[in-house]
Every structure is written in structure tokens, then in C-alpha cells.
MOPAC internal coordinates of N, CA, C and O (Angstrom, degrees):
PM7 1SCF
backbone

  N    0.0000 0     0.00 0     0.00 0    0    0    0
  C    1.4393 1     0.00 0     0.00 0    1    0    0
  C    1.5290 1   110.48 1     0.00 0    2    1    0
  O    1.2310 1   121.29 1   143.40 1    3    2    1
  N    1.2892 1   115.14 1   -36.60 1    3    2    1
  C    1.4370 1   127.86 1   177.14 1    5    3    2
  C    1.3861 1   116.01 1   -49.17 1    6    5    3
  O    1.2310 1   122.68 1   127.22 1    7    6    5
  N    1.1685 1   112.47 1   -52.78 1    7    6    5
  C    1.2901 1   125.49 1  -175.02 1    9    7    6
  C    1.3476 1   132.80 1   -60.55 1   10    9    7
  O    1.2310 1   129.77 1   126.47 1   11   10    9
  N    1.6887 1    98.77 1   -53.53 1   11   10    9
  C    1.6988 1   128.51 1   152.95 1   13   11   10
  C    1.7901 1   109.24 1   -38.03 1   14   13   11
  O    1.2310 1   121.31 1   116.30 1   15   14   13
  N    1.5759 1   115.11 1   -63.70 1   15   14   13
  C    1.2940 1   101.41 1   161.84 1   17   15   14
  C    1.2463 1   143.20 1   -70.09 1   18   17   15
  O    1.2310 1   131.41 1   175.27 1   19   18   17
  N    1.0551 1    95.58 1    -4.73 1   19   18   17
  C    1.8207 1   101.71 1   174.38 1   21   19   18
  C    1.6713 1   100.09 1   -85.98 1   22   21   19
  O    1.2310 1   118.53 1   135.89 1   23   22   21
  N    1.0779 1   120.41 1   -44.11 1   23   22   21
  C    1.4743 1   124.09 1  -175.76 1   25   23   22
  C    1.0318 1   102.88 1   -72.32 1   26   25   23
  O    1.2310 1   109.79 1   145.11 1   27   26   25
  N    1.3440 1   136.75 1   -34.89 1   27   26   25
  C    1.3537 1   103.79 1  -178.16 1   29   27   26
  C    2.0581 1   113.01 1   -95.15 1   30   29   27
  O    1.2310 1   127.48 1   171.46 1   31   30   29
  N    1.7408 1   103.21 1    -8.54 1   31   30   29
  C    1.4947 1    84.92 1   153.16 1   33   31   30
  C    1.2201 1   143.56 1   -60.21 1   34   33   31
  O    1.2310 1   125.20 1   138.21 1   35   34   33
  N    1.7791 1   107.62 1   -41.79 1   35   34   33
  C    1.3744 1   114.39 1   164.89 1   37   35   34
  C    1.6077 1   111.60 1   -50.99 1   38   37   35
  O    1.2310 1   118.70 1   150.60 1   39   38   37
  N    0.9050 1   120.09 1   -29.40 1   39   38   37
  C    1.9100 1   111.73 1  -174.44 1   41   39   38
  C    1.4958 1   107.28 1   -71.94 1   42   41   39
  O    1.2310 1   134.33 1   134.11 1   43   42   41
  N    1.2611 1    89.89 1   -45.89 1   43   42   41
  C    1.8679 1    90.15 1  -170.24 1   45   43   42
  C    1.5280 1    97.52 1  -111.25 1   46   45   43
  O    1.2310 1   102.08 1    72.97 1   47   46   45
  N    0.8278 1   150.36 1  -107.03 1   47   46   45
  C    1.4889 1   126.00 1   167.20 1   49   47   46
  C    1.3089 1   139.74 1    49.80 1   50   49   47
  O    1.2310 1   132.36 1    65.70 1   51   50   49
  N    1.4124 1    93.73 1  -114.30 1   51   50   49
  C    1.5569 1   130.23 1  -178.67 1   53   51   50
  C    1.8330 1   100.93 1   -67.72 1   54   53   51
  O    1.2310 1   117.52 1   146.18 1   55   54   53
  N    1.1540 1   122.32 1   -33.82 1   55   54   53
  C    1.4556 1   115.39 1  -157.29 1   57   55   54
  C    1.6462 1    95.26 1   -68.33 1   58   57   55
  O    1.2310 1   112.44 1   144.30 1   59   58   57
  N    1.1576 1   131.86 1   -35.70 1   59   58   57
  C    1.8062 1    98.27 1  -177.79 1   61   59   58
  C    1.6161 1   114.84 1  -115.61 1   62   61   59
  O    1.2310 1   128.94 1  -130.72 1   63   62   61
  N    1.2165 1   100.38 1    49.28 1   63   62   61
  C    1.2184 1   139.96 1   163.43 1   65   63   62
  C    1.5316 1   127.11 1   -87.06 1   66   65   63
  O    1.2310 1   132.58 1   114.47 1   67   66   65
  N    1.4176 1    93.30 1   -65.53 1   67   66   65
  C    1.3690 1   121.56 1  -157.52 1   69   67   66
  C    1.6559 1    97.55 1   -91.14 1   70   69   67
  O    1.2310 1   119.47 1   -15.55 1   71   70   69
  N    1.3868 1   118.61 1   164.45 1   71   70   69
  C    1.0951 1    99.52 1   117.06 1   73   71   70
  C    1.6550 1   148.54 1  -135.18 1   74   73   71
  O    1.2310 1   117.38 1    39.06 1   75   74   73
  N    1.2287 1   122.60 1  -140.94 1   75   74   73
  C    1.5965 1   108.47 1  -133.19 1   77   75   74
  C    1.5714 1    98.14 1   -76.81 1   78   77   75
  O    1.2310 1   120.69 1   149.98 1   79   78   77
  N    1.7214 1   116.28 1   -30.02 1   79   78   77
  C    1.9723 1   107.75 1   160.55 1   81   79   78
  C    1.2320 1   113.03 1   -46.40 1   82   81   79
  O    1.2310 1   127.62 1   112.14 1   83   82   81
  N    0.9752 1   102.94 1   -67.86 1   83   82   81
  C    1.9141 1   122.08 1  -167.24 1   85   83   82
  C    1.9685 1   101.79 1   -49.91 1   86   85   83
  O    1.2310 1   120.28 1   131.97 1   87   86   85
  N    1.5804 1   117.08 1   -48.03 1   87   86   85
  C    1.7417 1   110.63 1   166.41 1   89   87   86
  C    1.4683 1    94.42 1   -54.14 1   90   89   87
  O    1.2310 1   107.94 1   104.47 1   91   90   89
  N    1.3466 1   140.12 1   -75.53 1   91   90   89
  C    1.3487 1   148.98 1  -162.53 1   93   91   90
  C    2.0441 1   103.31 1   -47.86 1   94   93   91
  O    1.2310 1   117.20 1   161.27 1   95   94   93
  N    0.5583 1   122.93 1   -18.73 1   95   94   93
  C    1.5513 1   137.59 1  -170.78 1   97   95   94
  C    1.6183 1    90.60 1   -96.29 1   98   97   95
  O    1.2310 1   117.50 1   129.39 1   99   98   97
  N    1.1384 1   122.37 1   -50.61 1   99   98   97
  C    1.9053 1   126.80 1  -157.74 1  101   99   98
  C    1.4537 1    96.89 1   -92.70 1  102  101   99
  O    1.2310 1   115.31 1   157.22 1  103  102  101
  N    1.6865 1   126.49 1   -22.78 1  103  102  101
  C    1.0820 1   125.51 1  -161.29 1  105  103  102
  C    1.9448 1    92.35 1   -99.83 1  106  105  103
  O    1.2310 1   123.48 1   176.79 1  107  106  105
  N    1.0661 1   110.93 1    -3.21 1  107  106  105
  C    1.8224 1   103.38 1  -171.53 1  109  107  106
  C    1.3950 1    94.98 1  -117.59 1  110  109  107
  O    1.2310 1   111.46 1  -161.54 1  111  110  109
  N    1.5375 1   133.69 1    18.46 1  111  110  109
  C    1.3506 1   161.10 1   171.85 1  113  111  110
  C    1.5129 1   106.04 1   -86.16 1  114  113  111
  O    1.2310 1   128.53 1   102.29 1  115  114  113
  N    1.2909 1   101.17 1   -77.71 1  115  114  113
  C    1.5322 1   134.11 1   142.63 1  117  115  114
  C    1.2996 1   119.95 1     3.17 1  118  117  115
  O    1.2310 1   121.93 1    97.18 1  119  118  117
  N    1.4938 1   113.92 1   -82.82 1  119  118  117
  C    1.4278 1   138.20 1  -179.53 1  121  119  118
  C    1.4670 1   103.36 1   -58.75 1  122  121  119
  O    1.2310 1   115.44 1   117.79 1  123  122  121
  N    1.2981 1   126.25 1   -62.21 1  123  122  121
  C    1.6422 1   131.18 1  -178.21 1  125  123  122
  C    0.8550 1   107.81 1   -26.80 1  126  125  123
  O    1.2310 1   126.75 1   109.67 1  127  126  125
  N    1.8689 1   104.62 1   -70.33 1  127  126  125
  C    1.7183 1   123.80 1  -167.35 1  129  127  126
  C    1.6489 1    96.21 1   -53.21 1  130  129  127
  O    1.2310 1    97.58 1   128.77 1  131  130  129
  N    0.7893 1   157.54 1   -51.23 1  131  130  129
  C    1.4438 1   154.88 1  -173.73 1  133  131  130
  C    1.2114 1   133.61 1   -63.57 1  134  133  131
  O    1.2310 1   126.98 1   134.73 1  135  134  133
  N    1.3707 1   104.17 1   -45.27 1  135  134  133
  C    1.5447 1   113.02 1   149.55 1  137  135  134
  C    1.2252 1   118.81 1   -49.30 1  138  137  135
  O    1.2310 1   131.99 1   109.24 1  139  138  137
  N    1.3343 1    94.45 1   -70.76 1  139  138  137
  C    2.2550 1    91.93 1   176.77 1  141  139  138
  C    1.0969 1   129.68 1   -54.05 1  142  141  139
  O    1.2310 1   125.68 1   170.96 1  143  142  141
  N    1.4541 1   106.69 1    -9.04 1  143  142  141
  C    1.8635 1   117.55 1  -167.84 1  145  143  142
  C    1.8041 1    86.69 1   -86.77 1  146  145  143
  O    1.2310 1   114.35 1   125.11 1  147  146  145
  N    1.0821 1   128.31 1   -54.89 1  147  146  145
  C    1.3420 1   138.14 1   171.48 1  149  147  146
  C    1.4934 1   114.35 1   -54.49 1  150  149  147
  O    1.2310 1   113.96 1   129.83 1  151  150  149
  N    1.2638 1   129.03 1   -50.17 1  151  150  149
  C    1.3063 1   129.75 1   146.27 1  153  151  150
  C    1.5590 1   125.50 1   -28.06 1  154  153  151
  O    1.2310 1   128.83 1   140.77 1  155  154  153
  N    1.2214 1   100.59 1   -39.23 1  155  154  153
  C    1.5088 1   117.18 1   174.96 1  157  155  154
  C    1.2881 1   113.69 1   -77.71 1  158  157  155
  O    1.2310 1   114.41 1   131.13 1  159  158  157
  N    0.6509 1   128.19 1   -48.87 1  159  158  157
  C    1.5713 1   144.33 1  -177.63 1  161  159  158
  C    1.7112 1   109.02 1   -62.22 1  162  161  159
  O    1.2310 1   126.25 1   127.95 1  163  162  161
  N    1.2947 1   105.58 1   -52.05 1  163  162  161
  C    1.5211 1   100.71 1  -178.88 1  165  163  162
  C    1.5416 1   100.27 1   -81.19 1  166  165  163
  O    1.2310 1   106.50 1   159.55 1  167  166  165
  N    1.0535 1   142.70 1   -20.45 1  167  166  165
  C    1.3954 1   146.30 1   178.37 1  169  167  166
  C    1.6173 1    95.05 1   -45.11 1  170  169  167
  O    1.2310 1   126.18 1   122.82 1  171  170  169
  N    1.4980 1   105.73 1   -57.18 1  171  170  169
  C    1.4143 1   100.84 1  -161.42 1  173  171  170
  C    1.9446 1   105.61 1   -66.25 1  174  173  171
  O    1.2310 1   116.43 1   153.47 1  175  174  173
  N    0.7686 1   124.39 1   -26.53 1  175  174  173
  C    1.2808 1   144.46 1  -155.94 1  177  175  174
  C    1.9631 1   104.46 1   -82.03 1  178  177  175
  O    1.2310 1   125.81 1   144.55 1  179  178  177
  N    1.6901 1   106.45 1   -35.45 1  179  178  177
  C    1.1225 1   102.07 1  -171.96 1  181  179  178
  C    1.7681 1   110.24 1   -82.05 1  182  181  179
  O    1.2310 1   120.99 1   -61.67 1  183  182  181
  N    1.3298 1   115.70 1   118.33 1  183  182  181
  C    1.5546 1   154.90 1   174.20 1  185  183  182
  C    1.5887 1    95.93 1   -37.18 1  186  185  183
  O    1.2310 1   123.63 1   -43.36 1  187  186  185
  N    1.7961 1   110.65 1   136.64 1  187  186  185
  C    1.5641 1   113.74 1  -176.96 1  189  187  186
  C    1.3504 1   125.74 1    50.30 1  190  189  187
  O    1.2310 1   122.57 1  -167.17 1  191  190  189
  N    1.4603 1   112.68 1    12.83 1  191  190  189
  C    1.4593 1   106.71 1   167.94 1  193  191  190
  C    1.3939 1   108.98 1   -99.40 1  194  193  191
  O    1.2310 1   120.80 1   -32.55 1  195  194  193
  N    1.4223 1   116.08 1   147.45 1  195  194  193
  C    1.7557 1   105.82 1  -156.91 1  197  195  194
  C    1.9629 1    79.64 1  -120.51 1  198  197  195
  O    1.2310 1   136.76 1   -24.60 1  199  198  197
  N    1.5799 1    85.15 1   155.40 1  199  198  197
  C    1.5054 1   111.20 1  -176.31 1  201  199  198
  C    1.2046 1   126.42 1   -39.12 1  202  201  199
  O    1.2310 1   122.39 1   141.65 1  203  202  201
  N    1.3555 1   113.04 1   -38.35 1  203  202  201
  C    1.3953 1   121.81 1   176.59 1  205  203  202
  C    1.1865 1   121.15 1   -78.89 1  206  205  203
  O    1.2310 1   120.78 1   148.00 1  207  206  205
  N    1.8594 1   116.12 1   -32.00 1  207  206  205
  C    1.7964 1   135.45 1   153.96 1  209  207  206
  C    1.8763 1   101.91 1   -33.17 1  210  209  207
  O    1.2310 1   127.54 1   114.69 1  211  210  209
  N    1.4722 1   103.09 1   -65.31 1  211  210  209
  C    1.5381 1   125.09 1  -168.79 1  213  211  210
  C    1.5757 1   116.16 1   -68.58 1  214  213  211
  O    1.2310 1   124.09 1   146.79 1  215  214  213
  N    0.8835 1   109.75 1   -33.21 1  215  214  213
  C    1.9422 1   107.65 1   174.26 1  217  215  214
  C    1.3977 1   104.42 1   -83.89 1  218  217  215
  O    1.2310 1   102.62 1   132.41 1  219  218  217
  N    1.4241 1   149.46 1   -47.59 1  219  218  217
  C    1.1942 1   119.99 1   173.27 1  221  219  218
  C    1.6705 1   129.47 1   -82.12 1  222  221  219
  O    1.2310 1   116.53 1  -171.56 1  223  222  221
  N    1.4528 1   124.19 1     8.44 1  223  222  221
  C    1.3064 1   132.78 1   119.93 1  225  223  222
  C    1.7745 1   127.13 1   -35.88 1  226  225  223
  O    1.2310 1   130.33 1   127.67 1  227  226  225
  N    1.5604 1    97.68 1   -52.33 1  227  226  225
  C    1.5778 1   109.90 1   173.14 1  229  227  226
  C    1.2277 1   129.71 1   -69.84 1  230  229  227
  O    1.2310 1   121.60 1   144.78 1  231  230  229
  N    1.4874 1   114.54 1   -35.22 1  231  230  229
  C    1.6277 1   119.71 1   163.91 1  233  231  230
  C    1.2375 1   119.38 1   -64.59 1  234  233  231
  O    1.2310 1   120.24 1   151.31 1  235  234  233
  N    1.4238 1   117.16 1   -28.69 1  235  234  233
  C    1.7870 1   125.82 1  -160.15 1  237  235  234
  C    1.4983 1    97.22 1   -82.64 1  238  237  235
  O    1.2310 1   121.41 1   136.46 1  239  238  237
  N    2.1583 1   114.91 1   -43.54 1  239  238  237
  C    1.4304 1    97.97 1  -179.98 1  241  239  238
  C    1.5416 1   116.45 1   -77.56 1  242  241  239
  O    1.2310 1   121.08 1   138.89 1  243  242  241
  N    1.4688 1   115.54 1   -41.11 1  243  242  241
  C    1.1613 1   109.23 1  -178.44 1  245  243  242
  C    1.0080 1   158.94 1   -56.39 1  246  245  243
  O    1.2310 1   133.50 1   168.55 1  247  246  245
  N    2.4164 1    91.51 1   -11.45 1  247  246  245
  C    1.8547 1   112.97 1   177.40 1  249  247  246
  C    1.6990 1    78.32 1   -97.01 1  250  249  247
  O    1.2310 1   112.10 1   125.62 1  251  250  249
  N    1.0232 1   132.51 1   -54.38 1  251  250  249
  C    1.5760 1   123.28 1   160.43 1  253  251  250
  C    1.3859 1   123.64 1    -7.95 1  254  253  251
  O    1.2310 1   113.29 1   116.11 1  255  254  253
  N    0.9608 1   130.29 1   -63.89 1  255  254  253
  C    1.4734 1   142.50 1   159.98 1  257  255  254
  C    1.5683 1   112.46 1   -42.83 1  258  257  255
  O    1.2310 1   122.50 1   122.83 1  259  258  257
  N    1.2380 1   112.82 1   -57.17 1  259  258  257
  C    1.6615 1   124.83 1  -155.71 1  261  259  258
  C    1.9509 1    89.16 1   -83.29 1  262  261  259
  O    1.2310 1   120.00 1   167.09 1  263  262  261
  N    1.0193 1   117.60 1   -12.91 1  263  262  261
  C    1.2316 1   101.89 1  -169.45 1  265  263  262
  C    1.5658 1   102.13 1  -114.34 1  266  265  263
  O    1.2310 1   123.25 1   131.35 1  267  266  265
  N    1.4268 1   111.38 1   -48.65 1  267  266  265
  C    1.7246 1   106.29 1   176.08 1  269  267  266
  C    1.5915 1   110.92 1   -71.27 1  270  269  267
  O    1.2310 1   118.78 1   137.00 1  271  270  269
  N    1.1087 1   119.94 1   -43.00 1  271  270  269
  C    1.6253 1   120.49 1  -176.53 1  273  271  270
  C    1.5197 1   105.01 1   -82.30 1  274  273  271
  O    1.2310 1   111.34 1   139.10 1  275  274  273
  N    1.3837 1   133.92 1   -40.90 1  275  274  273
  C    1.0406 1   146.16 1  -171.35 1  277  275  274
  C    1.7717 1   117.48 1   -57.45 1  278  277  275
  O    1.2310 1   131.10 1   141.34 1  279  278  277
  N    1.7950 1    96.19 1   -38.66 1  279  278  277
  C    1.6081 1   107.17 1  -176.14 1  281  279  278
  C    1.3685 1    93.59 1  -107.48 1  282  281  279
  O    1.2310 1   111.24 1  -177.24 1  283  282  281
  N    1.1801 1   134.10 1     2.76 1  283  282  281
  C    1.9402 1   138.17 1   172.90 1  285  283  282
  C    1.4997 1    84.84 1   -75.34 1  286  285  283
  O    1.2310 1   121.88 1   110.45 1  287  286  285
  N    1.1976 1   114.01 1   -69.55 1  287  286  285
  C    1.8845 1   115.81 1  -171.29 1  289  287  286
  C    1.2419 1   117.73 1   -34.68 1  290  289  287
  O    1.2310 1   122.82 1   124.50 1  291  290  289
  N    1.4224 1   112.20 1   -55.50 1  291  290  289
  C    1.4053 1   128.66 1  -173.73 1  293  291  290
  C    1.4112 1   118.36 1   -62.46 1  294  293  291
  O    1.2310 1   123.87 1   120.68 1  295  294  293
  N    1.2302 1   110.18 1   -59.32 1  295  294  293
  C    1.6671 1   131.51 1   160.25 1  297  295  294
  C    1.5489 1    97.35 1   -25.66 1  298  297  295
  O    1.2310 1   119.41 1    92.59 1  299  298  297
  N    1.3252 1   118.74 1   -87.41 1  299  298  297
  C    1.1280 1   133.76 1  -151.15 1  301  299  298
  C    1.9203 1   107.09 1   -46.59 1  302  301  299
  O    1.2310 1   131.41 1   148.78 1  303  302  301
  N    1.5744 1    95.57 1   -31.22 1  303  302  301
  C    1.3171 1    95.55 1  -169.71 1  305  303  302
  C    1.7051 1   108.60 1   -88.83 1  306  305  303
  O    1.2310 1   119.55 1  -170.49 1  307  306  305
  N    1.2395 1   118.46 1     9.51 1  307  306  305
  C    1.4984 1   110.59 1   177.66 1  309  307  306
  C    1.5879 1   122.38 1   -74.90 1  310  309  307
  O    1.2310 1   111.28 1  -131.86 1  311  310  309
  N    1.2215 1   134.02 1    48.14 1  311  310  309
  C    0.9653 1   161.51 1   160.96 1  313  311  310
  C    1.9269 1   120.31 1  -105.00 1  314  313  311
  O    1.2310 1   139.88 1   140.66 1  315  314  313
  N    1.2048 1    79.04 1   -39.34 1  315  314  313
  C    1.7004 1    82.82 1  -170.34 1  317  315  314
  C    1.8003 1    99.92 1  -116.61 1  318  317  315
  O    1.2310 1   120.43 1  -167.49 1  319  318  317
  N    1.6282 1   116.79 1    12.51 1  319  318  317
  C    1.5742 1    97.32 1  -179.15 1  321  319  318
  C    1.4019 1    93.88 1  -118.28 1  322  321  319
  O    1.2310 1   123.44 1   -34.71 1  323  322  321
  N    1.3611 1   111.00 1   145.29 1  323  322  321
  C    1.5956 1   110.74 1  -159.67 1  325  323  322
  C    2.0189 1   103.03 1   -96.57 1  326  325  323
  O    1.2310 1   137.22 1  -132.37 1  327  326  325
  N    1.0018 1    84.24 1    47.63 1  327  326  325
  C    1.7926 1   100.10 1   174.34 1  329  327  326
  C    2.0504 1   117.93 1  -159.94 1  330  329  327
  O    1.2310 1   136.23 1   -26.75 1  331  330  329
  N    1.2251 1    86.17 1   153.25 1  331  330  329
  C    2.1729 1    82.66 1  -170.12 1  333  331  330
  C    1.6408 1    97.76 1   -88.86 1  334  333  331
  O    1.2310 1   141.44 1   -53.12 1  335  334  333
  N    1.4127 1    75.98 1   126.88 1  335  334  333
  C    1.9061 1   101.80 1   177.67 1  337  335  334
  C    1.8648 1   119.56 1   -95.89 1  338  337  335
  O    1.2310 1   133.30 1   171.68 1  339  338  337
  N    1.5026 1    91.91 1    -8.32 1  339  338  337
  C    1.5703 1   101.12 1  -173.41 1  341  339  338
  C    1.2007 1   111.65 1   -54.89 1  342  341  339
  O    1.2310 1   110.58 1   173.15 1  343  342  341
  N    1.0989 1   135.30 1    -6.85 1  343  342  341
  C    1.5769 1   126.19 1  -179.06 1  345  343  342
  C    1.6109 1   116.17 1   -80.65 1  346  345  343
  O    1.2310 1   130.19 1   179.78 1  347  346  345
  N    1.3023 1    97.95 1    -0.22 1  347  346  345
  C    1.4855 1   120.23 1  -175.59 1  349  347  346
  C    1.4547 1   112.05 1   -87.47 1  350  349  347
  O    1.2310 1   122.64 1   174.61 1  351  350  349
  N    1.2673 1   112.55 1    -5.39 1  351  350  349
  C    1.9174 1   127.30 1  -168.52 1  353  351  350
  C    1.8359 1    83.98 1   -64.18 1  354  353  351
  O    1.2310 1   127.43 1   108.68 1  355  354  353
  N    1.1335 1   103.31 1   -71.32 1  355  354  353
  C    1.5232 1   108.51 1  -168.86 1  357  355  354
  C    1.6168 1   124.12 1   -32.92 1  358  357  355
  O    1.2310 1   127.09 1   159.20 1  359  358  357
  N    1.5399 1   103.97 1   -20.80 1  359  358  357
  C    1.5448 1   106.25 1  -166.57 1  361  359  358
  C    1.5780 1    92.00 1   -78.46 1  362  361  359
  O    1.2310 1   115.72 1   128.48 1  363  362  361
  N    1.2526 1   125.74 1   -51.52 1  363  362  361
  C    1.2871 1   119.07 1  -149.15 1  365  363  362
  C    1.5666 1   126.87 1   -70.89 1  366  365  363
  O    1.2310 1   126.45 1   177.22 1  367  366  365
  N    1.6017 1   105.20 1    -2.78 1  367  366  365
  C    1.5254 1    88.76 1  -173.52 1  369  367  366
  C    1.8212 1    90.28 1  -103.44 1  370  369  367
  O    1.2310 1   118.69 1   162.00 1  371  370  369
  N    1.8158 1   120.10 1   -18.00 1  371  370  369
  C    0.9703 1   125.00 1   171.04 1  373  371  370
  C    1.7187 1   107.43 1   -44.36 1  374  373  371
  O    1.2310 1   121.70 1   142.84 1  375  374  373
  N    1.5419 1   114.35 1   -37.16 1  375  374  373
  C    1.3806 1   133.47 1  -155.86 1  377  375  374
  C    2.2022 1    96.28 1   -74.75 1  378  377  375
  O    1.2310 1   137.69 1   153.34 1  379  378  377
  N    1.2972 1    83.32 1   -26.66 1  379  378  377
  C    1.9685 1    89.45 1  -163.60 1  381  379  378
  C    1.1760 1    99.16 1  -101.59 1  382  381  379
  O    1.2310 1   113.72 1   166.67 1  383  382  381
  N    1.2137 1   129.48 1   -13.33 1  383  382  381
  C    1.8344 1   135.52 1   158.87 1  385  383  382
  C    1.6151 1    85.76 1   -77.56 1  386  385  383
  O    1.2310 1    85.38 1   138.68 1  387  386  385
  N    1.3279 1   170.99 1   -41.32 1  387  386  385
  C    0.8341 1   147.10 1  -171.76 1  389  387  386
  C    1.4395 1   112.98 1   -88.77 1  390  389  387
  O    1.2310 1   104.01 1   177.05 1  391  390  389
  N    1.0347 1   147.08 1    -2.95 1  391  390  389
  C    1.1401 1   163.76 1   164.73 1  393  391  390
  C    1.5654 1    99.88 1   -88.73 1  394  393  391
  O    1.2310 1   121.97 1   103.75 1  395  394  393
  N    0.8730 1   113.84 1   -76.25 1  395  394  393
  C    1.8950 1   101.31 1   177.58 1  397  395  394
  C    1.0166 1   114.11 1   -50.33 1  398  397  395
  O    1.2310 1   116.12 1   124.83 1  399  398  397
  N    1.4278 1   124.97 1   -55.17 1  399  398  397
  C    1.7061 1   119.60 1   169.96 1  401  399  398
  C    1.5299 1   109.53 1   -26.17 1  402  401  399
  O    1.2310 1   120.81 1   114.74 1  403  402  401
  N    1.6363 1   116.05 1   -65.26 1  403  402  401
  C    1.5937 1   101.20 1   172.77 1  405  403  402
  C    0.8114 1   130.29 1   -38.21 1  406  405  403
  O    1.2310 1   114.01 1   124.19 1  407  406  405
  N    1.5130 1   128.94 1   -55.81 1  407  406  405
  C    1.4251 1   128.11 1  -162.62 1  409  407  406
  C    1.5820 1   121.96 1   -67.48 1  410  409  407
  O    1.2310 1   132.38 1   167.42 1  411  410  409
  N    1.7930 1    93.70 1   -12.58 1  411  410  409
  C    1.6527 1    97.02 1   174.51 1  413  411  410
  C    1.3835 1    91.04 1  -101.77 1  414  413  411
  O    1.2310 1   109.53 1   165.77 1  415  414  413
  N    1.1715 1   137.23 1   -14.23 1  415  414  413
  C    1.2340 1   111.37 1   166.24 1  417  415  414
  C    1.3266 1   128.38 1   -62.60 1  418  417  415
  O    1.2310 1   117.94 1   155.72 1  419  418  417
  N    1.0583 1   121.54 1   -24.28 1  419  418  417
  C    1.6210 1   142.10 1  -123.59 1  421  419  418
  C    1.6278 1    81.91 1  -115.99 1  422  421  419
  O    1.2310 1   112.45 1   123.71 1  423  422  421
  N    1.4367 1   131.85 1   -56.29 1  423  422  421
  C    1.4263 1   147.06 1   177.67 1  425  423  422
  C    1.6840 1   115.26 1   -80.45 1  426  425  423
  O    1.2310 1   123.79 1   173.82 1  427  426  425
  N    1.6505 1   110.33 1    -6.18 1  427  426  425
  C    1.7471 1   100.38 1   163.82 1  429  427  426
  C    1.4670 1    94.15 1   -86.89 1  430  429  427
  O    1.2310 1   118.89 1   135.98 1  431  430  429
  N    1.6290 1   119.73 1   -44.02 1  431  430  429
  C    1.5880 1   118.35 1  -171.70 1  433  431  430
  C    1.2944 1   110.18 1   -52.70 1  434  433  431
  O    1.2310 1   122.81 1   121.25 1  435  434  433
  N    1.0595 1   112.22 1   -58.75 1  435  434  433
  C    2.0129 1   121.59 1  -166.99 1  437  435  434
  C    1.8278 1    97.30 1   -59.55 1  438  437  435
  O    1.2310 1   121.86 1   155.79 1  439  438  437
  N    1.3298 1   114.05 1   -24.21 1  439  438  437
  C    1.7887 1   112.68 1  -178.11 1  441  439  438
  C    1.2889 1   107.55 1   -86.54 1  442  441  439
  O    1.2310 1   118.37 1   145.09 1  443  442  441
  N    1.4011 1   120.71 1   -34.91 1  443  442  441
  C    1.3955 1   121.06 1  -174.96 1  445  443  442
  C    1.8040 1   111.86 1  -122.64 1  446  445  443
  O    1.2310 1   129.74 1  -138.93 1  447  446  445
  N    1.1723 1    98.83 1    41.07 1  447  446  445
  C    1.7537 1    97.75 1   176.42 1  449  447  446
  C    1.8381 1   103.36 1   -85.45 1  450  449  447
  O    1.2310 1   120.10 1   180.00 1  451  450  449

């Protein structure tokens, strides 16, 4: 749901605000969170994976999320916040190592459940 509203603030919103990198920057924020939200979702869904398999899959996307989509948002908006956010560059690729971390997590569990 998060995501859906964020996307559609950036459309109507954010767009004459921003500009059109910085929407394109908030909109690939956007996309992540959605994927992983769906990622999430089938996580719960996948059969013989035991709870403890499934929560550190869940921590990896969800600080994943908060950090790659979370500092994409922020980023994007340094145009319009009347203070420097650049120190925030660093979070985001930390944010996409946490997101990949899942997915190898997610594929040692499903190989060795």
C-alpha cells in the first residue's frame, strides 16, 4: 500500500516540484519497495520453510527497503528540503547489499530447507 501511495504522490505531487532525474530517482525507490513488498508476500506463502528460515529473509528485505528506497525518497527530495541530505549517498547502496543479501538468503534456504 505504501508504495502505491508514494507512487502516486510522486506523479501528482512531487512532479512539479521535482525535477524529472530526481521524479526518476523517487520513482526507482518506488519500484524496489514493490518488488520486495511482493517478495514479502510470497515469502510467506513458500511451503516447508520454517520461521526462523523466513525472518532472516524478512529483516534483510525490509532494512533493505528502509535503506535503498528509504534514502532514494530522501535523495530525490533535496531540492525542495531547505537543509543538505547528501550524507545520505552512503545509505543506499548499503540499502541494495541488503536486498541482495536476501535474495541469497532466500536461495541458500529454499536449497537447503
Amino acid at each position: 500500500m505504501l508504495a502505491i501511495v508514494l507512487g502516486a504522490f510522486a506523479a501528482h505531487g512531487l512532479k512539479p516540484l521535482i525535477s524529472a532525474d530526481s521524479l526518476a530517482v523517487f520513482q526507482t525507490g518506488v519500484s524496489y519497495q514493490m518488488y520486495h513488498a511482493l517478495a514479502l508476500l510470497a515469502l510467506a506463502l513458500i511451503p516447508g520453510l520454517g520461521i526462523q528460515k523466513v525472518k532472516i529473509v524478512f529483516r534483510f528485505f525490509i532494512f533493505g527497503i528502509l535503506f535503498f528506497s528509504g534514502s532514494l525518497y530522501i535523495l530525490a527530495l533535496k531540492s525542495v528540503v531547505p537543509f543538505s541530505i547528501s550524507f545520505l549517498a552512503p545509505i543506499t547502496p548499503i540499502g541494495g547489499l541488503l536486498l541482495i543479501g536476501g535474495w541469497i538468503q532466500l536461495a541458500y534456504r529454499l536449497f537447503n530447507a
